[in-house]
LUMDREN-677979 format. One record per residue (C-alpha): x, y, z negated; residue in one letter. Coordinates in pm, 1 decimal. Layout:
N
      east     north        up  resn
         X         Y         Z     A
...
This chain:
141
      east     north        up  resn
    1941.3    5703.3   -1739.5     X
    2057.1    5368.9   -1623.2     X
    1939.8    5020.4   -1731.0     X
    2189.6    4901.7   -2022.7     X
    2287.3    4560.1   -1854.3     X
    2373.8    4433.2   -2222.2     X
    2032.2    4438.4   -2298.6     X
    1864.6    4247.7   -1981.8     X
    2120.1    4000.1   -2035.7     X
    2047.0    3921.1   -2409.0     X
    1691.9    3897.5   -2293.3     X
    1640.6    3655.1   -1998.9     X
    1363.0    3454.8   -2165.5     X
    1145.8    3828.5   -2264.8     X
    1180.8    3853.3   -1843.2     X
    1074.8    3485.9   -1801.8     X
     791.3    3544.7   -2046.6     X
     659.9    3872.6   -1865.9     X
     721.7    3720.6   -1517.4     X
     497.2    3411.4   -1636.1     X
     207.9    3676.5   -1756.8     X
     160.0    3816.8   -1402.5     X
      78.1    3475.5   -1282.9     X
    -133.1    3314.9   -1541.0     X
    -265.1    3043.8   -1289.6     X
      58.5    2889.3   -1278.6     X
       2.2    2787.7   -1657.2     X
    -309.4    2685.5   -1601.5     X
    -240.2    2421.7   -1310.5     X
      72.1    2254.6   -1484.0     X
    -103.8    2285.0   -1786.7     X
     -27.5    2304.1   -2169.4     X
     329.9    2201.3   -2094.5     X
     428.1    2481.9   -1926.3     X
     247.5    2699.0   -2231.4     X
     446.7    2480.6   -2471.8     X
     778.5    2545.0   -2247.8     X
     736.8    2907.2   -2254.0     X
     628.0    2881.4   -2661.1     X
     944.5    2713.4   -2750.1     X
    1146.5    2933.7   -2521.8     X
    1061.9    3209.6   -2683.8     X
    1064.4    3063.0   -2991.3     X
    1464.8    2992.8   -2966.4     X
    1372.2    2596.6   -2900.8     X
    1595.2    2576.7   -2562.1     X
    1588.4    2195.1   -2634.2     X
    1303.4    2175.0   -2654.7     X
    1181.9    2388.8   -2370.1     X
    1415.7    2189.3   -2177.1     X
    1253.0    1880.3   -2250.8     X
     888.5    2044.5   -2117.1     X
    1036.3    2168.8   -1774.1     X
    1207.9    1839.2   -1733.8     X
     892.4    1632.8   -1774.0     X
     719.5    1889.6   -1513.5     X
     969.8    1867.6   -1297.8     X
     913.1    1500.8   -1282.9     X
     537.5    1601.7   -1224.8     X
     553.0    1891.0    -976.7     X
     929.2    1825.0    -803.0     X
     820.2    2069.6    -545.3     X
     707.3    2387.3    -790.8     X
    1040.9    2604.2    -810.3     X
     909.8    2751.4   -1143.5     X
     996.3    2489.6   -1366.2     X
    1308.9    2436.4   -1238.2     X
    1319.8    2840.2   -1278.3     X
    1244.9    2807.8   -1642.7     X
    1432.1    2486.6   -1756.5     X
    1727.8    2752.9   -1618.4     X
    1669.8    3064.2   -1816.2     X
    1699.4    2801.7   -2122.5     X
    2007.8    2635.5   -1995.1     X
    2155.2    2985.2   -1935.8     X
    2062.4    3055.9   -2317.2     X
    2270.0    2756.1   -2433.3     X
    2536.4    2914.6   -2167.3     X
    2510.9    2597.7   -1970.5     X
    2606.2    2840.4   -1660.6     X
    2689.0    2547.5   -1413.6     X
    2363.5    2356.1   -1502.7     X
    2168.0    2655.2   -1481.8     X
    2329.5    2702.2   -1095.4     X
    2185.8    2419.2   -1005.9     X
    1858.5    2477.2   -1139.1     X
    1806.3    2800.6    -961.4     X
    1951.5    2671.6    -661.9     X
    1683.4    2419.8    -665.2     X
    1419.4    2649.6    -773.2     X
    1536.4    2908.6    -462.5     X
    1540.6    2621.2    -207.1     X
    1171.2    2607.5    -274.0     X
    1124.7    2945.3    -262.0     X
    1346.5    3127.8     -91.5     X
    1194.6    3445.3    -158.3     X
    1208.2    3389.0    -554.8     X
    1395.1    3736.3    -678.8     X
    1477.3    3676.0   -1020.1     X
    1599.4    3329.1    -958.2     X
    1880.1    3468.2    -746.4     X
    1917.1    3787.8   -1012.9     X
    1955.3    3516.5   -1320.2     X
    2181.4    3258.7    -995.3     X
    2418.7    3583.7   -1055.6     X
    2391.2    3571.2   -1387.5     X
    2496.0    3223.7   -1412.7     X
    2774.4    3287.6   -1168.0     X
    2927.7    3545.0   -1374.4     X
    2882.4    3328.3   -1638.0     X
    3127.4    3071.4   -1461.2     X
    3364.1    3417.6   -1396.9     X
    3246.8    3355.3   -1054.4     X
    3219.9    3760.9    -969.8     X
    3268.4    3715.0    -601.3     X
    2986.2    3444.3    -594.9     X
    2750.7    3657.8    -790.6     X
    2742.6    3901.7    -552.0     X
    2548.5    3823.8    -307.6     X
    2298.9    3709.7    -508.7     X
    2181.1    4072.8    -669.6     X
    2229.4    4175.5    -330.9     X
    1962.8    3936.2    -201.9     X
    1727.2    3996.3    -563.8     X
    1778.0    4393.5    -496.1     X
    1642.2    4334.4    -156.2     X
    1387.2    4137.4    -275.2     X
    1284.9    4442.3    -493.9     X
    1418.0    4292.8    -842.5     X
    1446.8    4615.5    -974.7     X
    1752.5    4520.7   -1272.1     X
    1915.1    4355.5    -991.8     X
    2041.8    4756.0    -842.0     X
    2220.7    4841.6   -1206.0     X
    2399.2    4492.3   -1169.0     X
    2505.2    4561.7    -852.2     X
    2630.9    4871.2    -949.8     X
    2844.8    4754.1   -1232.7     X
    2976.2    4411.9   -1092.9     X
    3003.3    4459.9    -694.4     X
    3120.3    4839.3    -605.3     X
């Protein structure tokens, strides 16, 4: 029984939401904006989410989550190319950050950019993303 790709993909703010979950601190040090980010994300707001992670971005240039997060919203408007950037910025600060180079991917194939995307589950796989092996399977054999 494989993962149904369709699925993860209609879902990337239910992963952002369970990722932020496992590491409640990082709410609490940036604060009710990041709650309200995550709220309105889930919620359907992009926008508005965007608006949050851009005004903690301004506070905390050097966390890679909000720059993580204002993604996954930009991705939902299918703003691939501004969503690139984002997770490139959110990766340069943490290089080891899985899902932003699984949703990167994402973004890429977005874009129709297959042969980009590609090395990007390979480096979330190895990174033990665990959706990022079913992607691999079905865009880079």
């Amino acid at each position: 029984m494989g993962i149904d790709m369709r699925r993860i993909m209609c879902f990337p703010v239910f992963i952002a939401c369970i990722i932020i979950f496992i590491n409640k601190s990082q709410a609490q040090v940036m604060g009710g904006l990041f709650k309200s980010g995550l709220d309105k994300s889930a919620n359907g707001d992009y926008y508005g989410a965007i608006a949050d992670f851009t005004k903690l971005i301004e506070q905390y240039p050097n966390e890679p989550k909000p720059y993580y997060f204002r993604a996954i919203n930009m991705y939902n408007l299918k703003d691939y190319a501004s969503a690139v950037k984002d997770f490139d910025r959110a990766i340069s600060l943490n290089p080891k950050y899985a899902e932003a180079f699984y949703w990167r991917a994402m973004a890429k194939l977005g874009l129709k950019k297959k042969k980009e995307a590609c090395p990007d589950f390979k480096k979330a796989d190895e990174l033990k993303f665990q959706p990022a092996r079913a992607a691999l399977d079905k865009y880079c054999r």
